[in-house]
C-alpha positions in Angstrom: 45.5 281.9 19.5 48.3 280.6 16.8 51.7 282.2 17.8 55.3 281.8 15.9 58.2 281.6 18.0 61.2 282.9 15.4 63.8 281.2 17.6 66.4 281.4 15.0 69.4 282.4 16.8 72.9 281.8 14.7 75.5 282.2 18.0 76.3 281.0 21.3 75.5 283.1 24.3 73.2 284.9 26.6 70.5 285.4 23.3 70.5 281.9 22.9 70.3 280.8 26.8 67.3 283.4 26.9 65.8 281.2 23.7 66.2 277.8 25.0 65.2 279.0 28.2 62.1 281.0 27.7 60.6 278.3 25.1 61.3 275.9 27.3 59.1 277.3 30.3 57.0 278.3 27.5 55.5 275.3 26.3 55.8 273.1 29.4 53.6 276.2 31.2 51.2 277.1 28.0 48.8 274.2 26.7 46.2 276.8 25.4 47.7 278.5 23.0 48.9 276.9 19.4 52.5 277.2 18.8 54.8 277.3 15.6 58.8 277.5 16.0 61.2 278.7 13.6 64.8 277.4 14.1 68.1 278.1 12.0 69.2 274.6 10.8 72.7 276.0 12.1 71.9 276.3 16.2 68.4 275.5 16.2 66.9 271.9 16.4 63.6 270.5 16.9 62.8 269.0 20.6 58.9 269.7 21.3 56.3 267.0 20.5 53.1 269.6 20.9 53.8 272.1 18.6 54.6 272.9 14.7 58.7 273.2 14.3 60.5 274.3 11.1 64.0 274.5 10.1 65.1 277.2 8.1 67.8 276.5 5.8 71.2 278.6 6.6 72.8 280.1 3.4 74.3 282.6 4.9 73.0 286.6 6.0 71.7 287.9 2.8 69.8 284.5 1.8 68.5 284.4 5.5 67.3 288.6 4.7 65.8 287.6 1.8 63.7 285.0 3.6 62.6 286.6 6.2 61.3 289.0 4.2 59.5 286.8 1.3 58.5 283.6 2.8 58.2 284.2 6.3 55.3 287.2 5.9 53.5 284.0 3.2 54.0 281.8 6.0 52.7 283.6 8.4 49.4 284.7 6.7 49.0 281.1 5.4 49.5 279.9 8.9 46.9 282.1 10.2 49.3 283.4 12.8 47.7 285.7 15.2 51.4 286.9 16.8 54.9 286.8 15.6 57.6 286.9 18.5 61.1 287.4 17.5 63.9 286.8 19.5 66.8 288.0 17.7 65.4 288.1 14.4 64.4 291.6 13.4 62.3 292.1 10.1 60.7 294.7 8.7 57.9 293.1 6.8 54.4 293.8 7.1 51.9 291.0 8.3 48.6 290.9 9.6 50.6 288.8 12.6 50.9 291.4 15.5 54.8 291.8 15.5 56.5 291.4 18.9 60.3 292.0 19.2 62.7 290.9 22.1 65.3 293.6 21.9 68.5 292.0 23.7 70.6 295.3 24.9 70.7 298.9 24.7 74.4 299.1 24.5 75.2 300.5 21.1 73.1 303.7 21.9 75.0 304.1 25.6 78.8 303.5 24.3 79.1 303.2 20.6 82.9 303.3 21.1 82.6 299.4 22.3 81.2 298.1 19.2 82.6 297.9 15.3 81.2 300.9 13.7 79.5 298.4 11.4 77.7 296.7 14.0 76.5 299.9 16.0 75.3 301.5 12.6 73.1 298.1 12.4 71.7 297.5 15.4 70.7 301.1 16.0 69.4 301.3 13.0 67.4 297.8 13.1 66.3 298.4 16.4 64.2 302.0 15.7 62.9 300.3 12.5 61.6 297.2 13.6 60.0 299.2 16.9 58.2 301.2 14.2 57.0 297.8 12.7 56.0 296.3 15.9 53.0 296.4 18.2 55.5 295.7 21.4 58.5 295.7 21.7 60.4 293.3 24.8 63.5 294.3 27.0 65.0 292.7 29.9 65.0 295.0 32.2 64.0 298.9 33.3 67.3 300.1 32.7 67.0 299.2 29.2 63.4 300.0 28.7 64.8 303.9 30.0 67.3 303.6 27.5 64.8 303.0 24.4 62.7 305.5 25.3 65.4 308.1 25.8 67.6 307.2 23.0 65.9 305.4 20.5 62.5 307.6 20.4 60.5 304.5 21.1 57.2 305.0 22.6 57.3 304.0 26.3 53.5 302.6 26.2 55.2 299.9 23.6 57.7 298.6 25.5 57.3 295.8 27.9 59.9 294.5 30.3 60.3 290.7 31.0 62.8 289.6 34.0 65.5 286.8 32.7 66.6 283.9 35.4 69.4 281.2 35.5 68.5 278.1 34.4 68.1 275.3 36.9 71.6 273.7 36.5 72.9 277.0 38.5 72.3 275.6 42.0 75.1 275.0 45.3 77.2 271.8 44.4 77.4 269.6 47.0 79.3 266.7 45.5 82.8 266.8 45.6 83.7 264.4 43.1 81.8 266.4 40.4 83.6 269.6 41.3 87.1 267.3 41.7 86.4 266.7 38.0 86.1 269.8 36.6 88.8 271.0 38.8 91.2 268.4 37.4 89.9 268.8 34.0 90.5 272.6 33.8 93.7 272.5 35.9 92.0 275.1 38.1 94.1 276.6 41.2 92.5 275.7 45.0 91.6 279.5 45.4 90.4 282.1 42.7 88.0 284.8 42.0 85.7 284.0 38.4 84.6 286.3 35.5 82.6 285.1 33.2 81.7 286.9 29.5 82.9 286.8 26.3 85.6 289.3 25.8 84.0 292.6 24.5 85.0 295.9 25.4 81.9 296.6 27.6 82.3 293.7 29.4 85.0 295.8 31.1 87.3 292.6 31.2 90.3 295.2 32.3 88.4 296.4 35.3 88.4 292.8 36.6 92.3 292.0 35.4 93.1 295.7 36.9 91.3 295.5 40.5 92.8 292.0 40.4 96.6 293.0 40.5 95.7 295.9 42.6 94.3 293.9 45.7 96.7 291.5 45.2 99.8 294.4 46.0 98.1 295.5 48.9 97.1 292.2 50.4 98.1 288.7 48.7 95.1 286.5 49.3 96.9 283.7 47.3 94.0 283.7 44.9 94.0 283.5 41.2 92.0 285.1 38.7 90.1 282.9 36.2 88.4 284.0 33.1 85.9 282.3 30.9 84.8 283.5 27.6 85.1 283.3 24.1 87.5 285.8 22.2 85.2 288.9 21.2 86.2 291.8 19.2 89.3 293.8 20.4 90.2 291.1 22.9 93.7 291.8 22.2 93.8 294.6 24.4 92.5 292.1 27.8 95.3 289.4 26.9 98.2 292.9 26.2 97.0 294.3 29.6 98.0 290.9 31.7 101.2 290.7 29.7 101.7 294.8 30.7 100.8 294.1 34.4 103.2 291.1 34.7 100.8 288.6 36.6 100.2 285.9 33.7 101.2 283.5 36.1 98.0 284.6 38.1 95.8 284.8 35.4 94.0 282.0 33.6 92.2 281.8 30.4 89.5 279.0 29.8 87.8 280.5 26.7 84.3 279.8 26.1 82.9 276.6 28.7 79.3 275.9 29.0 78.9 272.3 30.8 81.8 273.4 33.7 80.1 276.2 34.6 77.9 276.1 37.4 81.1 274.0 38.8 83.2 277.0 38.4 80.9 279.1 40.0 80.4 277.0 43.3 84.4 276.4 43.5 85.2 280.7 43.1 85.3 282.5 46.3 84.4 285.4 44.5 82.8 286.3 41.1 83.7 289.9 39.4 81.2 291.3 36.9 81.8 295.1 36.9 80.6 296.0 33.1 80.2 298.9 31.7 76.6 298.0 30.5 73.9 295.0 30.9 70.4 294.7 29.6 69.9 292.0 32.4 73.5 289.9 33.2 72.9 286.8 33.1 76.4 285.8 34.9 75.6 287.9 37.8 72.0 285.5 38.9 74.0 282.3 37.9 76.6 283.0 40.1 74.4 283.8 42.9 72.4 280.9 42.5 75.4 278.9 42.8 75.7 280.8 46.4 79.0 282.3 45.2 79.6 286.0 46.3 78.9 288.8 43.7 81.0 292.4 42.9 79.1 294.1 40.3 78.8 297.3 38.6 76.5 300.1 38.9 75.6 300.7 35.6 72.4 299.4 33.9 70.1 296.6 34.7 73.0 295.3 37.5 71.8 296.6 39.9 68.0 295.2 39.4 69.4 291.9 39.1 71.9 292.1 42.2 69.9 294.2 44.5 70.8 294.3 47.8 72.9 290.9 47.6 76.0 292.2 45.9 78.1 294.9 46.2 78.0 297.3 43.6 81.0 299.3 42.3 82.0 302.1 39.7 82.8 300.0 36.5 86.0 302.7 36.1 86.7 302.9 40.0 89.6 300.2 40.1 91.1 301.0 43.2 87.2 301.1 44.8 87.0 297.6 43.4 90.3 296.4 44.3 88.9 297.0 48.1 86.0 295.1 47.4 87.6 292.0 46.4 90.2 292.2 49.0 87.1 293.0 51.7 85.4 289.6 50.9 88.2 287.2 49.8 90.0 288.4 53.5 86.8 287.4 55.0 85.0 283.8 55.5 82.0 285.9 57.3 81.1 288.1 54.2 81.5 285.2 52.2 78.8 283.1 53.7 76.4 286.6 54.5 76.8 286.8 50.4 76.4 283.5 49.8 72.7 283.5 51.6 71.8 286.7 50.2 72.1 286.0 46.6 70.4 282.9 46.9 67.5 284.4 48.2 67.7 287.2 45.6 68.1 284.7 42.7 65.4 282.6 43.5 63.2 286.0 43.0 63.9 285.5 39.4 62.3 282.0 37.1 61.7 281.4 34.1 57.9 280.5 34.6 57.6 283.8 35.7 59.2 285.0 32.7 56.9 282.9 30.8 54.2 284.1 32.2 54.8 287.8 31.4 55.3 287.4 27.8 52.8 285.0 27.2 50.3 288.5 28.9 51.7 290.2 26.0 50.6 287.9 23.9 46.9 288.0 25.1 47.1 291.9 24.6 47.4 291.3 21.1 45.1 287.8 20.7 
């Protein structure tokens, strides 16, 4: 079977983790099928010896449009390709290729209010379209898989759901020097809890920076708070709120870090993810494969992800969360009883198995 890969994705994040990841396990786990990956000569780069890679040319959104909707159905059909899977890419050309979609969250049909109005209108929009097109479309987890169904009329018989993991970097630190580095290197404080996400609205940044300062009045733990994200739209708002609240001092801003963070992770006592809304989160298993302690958030795939290892909490309940924090950072006990239980609950996640699943959906269409 001849499948192309459309791994173009043009950003840094948890669509491009779940590309590098996936196509990784991919092709060291597949050696029947034939392979052809599309990259965006922007983010993407050839790195596999057994397969057929190409580059397309980035010349901005329109000329990118305009390909995918011209060459890439000719390439396809002179290719032979018996499945096209699209990460982030979604097209609405027609091909003899059966047409599989990842679809990477559901948010902009739960809270539209979090998004630009532009960028609702287009992924709702692109998202009911290219499910029309397609023979499957792929989520990353029930929770979302609910929400197409429900929201965006898409039949439930064509949607599949394939679990995500952390990538093998996320694992306890043992050496002291490597965590000494980053610690220097960051100028991190000897005891803080972690968020890490780029700062949307949905990410619910303000939960973590208000639960913070309201634990910290009722019992000072002498921890600080460290975020690490890149600036997202409205972010304003996160940085205004620490300036309202009068605990800058407490609160530190890395921006976006990639290579530090599995360190950051193992040094946190604590990591805070209470969104409003994840089609997986990422953040959550990395954390807990770094054996750090988890406070998530009830809504969407969360809990899947954290089961019974983390404690879950209303994202808008900030005094409920504020109790949480101060219940494990006041305690060395829960820390450790955490610890264990998210490593046992991350290491039910892998991205073989994830592999695996898509590469069945595949076969339903060979």
């Amino acid at each position: 079977m001849k499948i192309c890969i459309d791994a173009r994705v043009p950003q840094l994040g948890g669509s491009r983790t779940y590309t590098d990841s996936l196509l990784d396990a991919i092709i060291k786990t597949d050696a029947v099928n034939e392979y052809y990956i599309l990259w965006d000569s922007v983010q993407g780069h050839s790195r596999f010896d057994n397969t057929n890679e190409k580059e397309i040319p980035w010349k901005g959104k329109l000329n990118t449009l305009w390909w995918s909707h011209t060459t890439l159905p000719k390439f396809l059909k002179k290719e032979k390709i018996d499945v096209y899977h699209s990460f982030k890419q979604l097209n609405l050309f027609s091909s003899q290729a059966a047409r599989i979609y990842t679809f990477h969250t559901a948010g902009p049909f739960l809270y539209p209010q979090f998004y630009k109005w532009a960028e609702c209108l287009h992924w709702k929009a692109m998202f009911k379209l290219s499910a029309m097109r397609s023979e499957a479309v792929i989520v990353c987890s029930e929770a979302d898989k609910k929400v197409y169904a429900e929201k965006a009329g898409i039949p439930d018989k064509k949607i599949r759901v394939t679990y995500l993991a952390a990538q093998p970097r996320f694992k306890p630190i043992t050496d002291s020097t490597t965590l000494d580095k980053y610690r220097h290197e960051l100028n991190l404080p000897d005891k803080y809890m972690l968020f890490v996400g780029t700062l949307y609205p949905f990410k619910n940044v303000e939960a973590v920076i208000q639960g913070y300062a309201i634990s910290q009045i009722y019992n000072k733990t002498g921890h600080k708070l460290v975020i690490a994200g890149k600036k997202g739209w409205f972010y304003e708002k996160t940085f205004a709120l620490v300036k309202e609240l009068d605990i800058e001092s407490n609160v530190i801003f890395l921006g976006y870090q990639n290579e530090s963070l599995p360190a950051l992770y193992n040094m946190a006592d604590l990591f805070v993810f209470p969104s409003h809304y994840e089609s997986f989160g990422l953040p959550v298993l990395e954390a807990m494969s770094c054996g750090t302690p988890v406070i998530t958030s009830t809504a969407g795939a969360l809990p899947e992800v954290a089961g019974k290892a983390g404690i879950l909490v209303n994202p808008t309940a900030y005094e409920d969360l504020a109790e949480s924090i101060n219940e494990v950072l006041n305690s060395e006990e829960k820390q450790r009883n955490m610890s264990e239980k998210g490593l046992q609950q991350a290491d039910s996640f892998s991205w073989e198995r994830c592999a695996a699943d898509t590469i069945a959906v595949y076969r339903e269409f060979s």
